[in-house]
Every structure is written in structure tokens, then in C-alpha cells.
ZAMARGU-4260 file (C-alpha; in steps of 0.2 Angstrom, whole numbers, plus 5000, padded with zeros to 4 digits):
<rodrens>
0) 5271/4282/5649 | 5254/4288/5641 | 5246/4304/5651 | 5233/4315/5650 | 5232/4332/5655
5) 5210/4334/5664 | 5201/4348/5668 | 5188/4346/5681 | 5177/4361/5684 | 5172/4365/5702
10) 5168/4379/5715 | 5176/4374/5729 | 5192/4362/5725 | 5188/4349/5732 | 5170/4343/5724
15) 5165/4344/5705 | 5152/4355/5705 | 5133/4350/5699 | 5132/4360/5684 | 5138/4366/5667
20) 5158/4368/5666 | 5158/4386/5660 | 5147/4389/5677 | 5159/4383/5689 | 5173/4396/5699
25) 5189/4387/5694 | 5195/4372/5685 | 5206/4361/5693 | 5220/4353/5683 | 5227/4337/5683
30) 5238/4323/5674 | 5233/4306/5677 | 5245/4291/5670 | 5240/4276/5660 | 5243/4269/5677
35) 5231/4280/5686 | 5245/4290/5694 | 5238/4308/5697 | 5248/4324/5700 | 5239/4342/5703
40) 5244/4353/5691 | 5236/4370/5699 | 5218/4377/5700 | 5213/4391/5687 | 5201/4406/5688
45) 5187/4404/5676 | 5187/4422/5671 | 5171/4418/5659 | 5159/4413/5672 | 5147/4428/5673
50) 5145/4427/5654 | 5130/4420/5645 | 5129/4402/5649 | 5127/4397/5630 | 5138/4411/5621
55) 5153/4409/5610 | 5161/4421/5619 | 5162/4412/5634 | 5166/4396/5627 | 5182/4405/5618
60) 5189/4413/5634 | 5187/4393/5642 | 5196/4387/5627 | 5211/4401/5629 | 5212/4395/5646
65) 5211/4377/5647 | 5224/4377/5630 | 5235/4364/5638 | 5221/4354/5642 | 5217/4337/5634
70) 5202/4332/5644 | 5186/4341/5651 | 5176/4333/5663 | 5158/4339/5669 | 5142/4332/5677
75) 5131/4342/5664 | 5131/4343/5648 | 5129/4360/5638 | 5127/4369/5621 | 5145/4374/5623
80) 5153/4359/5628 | 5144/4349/5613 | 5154/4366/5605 | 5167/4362/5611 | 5166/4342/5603
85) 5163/4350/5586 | 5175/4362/5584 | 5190/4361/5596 | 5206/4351/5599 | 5199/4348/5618
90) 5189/4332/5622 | 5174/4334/5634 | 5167/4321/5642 | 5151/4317/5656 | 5155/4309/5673
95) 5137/4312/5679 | 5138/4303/5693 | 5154/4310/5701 | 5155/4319/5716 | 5173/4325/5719
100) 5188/4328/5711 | 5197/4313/5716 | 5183/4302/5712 | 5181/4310/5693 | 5199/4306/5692
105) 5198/4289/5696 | 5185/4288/5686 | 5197/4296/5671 | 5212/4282/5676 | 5198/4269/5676
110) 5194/4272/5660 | 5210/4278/5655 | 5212/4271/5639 | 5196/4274/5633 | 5199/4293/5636
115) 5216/4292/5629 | 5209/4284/5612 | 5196/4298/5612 | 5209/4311/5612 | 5221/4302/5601
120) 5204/4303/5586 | 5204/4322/5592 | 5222/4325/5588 | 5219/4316/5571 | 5206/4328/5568
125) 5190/4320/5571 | 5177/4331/5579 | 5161/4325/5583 | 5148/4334/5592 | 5141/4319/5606
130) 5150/4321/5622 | 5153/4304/5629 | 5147/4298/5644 | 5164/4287/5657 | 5161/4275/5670
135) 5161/4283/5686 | 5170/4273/5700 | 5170/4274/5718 | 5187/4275/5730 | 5188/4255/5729
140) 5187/4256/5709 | 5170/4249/5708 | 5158/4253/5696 | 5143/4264/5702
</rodrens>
């Protein structure tokens, strides 16, 4: 079965938070299933958070962190993250609408094969520097 491991950044665990990735406490991670199975993996420290919002540095130390990580998911998008598209093996992605971590990863088995295409092209090496936007979903799977 296909699986992808996600990152969802947030300040509490619970919600994903309002603003830039690299900004957020922690990151929670996750598997979600092709069939929209998900299993906590653990939360992490983000250790880079009170470094310049737009510096290399801190994108590399959220890089070494999230190594395992095929997905990131935010609700902003940033200089680094668009980094992060150009240059790294890691496939962001933009659920703007999302409001908590359950519901971003709904969102991610929703569009689960559309993610799962986008990092199958990363693992062949293309890199691209537009972060794509997913459908967000609500707890009954609809559309908002």
C-alpha cells in the first residue's frame, strides 16, 4: 500500500498554525495511506524557529530535521518553502484553508494521489520552484 510520510507544522498539536512553517513550535508527523488511513508518527521540536524567517540557515536545520519527511504542509507560503521546491527532495505543499491537523490530513488522503504523484516527480528529480496549492476537506470529505 502506497504511504506518505507529512509534516504539518503547528504550535500547539492540535491546530495547523496560521503562518509560515519554519515559524511554527513543532511539526507533527504523520503517515497517511492511499486509503486515507493515518498513523501519528511523533511531534518534533523545530529547533530553527527563532532564526531569520527567510535565511538558508534556517531552512537547512528544517531540512535535517524533517529528513524522513516526504510531504510539508503549511497555510503560508514563504521564500524558503519555494526553497525548499527548488532544491530539496521534500515536497511542500499549501492547504490555506486548513485549520487542524486532522482536517490538513484529510485533506492530504483526499488528494492522496495527487500528492503521491508530486513526490514520486521529486524522487525522479524534478524540482520546481511553485508550491502547489490541495483541496482542503472538511470532517465529511467535502470540498470547502
Amino acid at each position: 500500500m502506497k504511504t506518505l510520510r507529512v509534516c504539518v507544522g503547528s504550535n500547539d498539536g492540535t491546530s495547523v498554525a496560521q503562518t509560515h512553517m519554519g515559524d511554527t513550535l513543532r511539526f507533527s508527523i504523520h503517515d497517511v495511506s492511499e486509503d486515507q488511513r493515518t498513523t501519528h508518527i511523533g511531534d518534533r521540536k523545530n529547533t530553527a524557529v527563532d532564526l531569520d524567517h527567510a535565511g538558508a540557515d534556517k531552512m537547512k536545520i528544517i531540512v535535517q530535521i524533517l529528513d524522513d519527511v516526504d510531504l510539508l504542509v503549511a497555510a503560508k507560503n514563504s521564500p524558503n518553502f519555494r526553497r525548499i521546491a527548488a532544491s530539496t527532495k521534500h515536497q511542500p505543499v499549501l492547504l490555506p484553508k486548513v485549520k487542524t491537523i486532522q482536517q490538513a490530513l484529510a485533506s492530504i488522503g483526499y488528494s492522496f494521489q495527487q500528492a503521491f504523484d508530486l513526490v514520486t516527480e521529486r524522487r525522479n528529480g524534478k524540482r520546481v520552484e511553485d508550491v502547489p496549492m490541495l483541496p482542503v476537506v472538511d470532517g465529511t470529505g467535502m470540498r470547502v
